[in-house]
C-alpha positions as CSV (number, residue, x, y, z in Angstrom):
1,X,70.5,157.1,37.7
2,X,69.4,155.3,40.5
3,X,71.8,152.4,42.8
4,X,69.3,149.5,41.5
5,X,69.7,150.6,37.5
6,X,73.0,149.9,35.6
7,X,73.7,150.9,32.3
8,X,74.6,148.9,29.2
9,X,78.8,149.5,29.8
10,X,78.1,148.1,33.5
11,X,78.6,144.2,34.4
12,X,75.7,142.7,35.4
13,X,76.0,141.5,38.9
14,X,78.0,139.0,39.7
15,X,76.2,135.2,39.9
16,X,76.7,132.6,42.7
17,X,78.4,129.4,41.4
18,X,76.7,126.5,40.1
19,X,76.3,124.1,43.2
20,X,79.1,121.5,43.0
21,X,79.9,118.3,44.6
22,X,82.0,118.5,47.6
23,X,85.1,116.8,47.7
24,X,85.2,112.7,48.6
25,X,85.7,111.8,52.3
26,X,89.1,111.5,53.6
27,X,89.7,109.9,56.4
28,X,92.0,111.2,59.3
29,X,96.0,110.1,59.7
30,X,96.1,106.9,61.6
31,X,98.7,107.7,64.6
32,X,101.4,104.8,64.3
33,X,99.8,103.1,61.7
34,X,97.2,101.4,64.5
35,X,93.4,102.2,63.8
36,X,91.1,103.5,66.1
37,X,88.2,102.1,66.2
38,X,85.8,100.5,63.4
39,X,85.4,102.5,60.3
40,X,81.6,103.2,59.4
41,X,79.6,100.4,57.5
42,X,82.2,97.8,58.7
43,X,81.0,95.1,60.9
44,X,82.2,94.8,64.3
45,X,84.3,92.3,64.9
46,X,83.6,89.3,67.0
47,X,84.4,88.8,70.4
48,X,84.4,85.3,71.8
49,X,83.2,85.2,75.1
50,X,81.3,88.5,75.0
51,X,77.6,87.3,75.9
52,X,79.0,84.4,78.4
53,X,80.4,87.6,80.2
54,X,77.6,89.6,79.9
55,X,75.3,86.5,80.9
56,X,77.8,86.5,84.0
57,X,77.8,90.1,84.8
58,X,74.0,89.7,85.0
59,X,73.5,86.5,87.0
60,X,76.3,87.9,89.2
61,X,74.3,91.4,90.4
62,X,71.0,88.8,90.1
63,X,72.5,86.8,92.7
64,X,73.1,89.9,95.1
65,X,69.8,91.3,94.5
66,X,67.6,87.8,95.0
67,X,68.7,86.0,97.6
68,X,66.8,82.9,97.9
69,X,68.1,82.2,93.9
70,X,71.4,83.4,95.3
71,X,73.1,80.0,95.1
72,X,72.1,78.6,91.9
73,X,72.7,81.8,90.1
74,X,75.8,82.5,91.5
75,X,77.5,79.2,90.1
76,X,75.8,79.6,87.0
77,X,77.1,83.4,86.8
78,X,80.6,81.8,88.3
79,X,81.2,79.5,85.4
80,X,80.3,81.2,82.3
81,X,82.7,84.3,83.9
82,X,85.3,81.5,83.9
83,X,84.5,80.1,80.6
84,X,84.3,83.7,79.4
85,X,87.4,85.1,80.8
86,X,89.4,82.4,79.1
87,X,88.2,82.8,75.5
88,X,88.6,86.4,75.6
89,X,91.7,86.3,77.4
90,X,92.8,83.7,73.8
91,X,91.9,86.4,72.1
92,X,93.3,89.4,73.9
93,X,89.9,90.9,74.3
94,X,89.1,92.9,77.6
95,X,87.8,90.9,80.2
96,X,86.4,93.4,82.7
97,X,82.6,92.4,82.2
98,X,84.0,88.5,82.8
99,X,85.9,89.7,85.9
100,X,82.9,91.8,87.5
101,X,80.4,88.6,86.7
102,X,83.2,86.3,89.2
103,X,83.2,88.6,91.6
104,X,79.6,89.3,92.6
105,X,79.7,85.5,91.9
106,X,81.9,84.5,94.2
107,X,80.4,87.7,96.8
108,X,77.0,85.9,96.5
109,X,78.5,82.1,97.4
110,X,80.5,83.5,100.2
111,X,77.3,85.3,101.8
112,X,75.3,82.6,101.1
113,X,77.7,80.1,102.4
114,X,77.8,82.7,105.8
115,X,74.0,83.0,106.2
116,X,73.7,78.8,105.9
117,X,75.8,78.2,108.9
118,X,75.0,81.3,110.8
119,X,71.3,81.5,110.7
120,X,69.7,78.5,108.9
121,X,71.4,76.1,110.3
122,X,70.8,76.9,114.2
123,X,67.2,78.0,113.2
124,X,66.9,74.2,111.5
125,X,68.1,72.9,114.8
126,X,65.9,74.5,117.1
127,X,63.2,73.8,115.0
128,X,63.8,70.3,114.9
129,X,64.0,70.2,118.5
130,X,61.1,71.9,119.6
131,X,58.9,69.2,116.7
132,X,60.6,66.6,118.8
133,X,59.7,68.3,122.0
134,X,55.8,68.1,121.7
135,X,55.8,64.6,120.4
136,X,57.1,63.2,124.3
C-alpha cells in the first residue's frame, strides 16, 4: 500500500483547528501606578499655552532669519513666550517650546538694538549732513 493510501483501521489525518478569536487586549503593568502616555482612541489632553509657545518659537527663529521684521516679531514672539510660559508653568506642562521662543526673542531685540546704534544711527547722521551740505 502506498504512503498517500490508509486503510479503513487508520485515522484520517489530523485537521487544523477551526480559526478562533484571539484573546482580548491586555494592556501592559503600569510601573508605580503612573501611566505612560495616552492610551489609543483617548483624546489628548489639553495644554494651555501650547500654540502661544509654538506661535513664539516661530516668530522667535522668524525674527533671526528676517531682519528688517526683526523688531516687531521679536516682541510679538517675546510676549506670547511669556504669556505661554506662565500658563503652562499653572499647569505643570513643559515649557521648553515657550523658553526657546524668549530666547531667539530676546537674541533678535538685542541684535537689533546693537545694529541701530552701531550702524543706522551714524549712517543716519552722515546722511543728514551731507543733505545739509549741498543745500549752503
Amino acid at each position: 500500500m502506498s504512503d498517500n493510501q490508509w486503510n479503513n483501521n487508520q485515522q484520517p489525518p489530523p485537521q487544523p483547528p477551526p480559526y478562533q478569536q484571539p484573546p482580548p487586549y491586555q494592556p501592559p503593568p503600569q510601573p508605580y501606578g503612573q501611566p505612560y502616555g495616552q492610551p489609543y482612541g483617548q483624546p489628548m489632553m489639553n495644554q494651555p499655552g501650547k500654540g502661544m509657545a509654538i506661535a513664539s518659537m516661530v516668530l522667535g527663529i522668524i525674527s533671526l532669519v528676517i531682519p528688517f521684521v526683526g523688531i516687531g516679531t521679536a516682541v510679538v514672539g517675546l510676549i506670547l513666550g511669556v504669556i505661554a510660559m506662565k500658563k503652562q508653568k499653572e499647569v505643570g506642562a513643559p515649557t521648553g517650546m515657550a523658553v526657546a521662543g524668549i530666547v531667539c526673542s530676546i537674541i533678535t531685540l538685542a541684535i537689533n538694538i546693537i545694529l541701530i546704534f552701531a550702524c543706522y544711527i551714524p549712517l543716519w547722521c552722515a546722511a543728514s549732513s551731507l543733505s545739509s551740505y549741498y543745500y549752503w
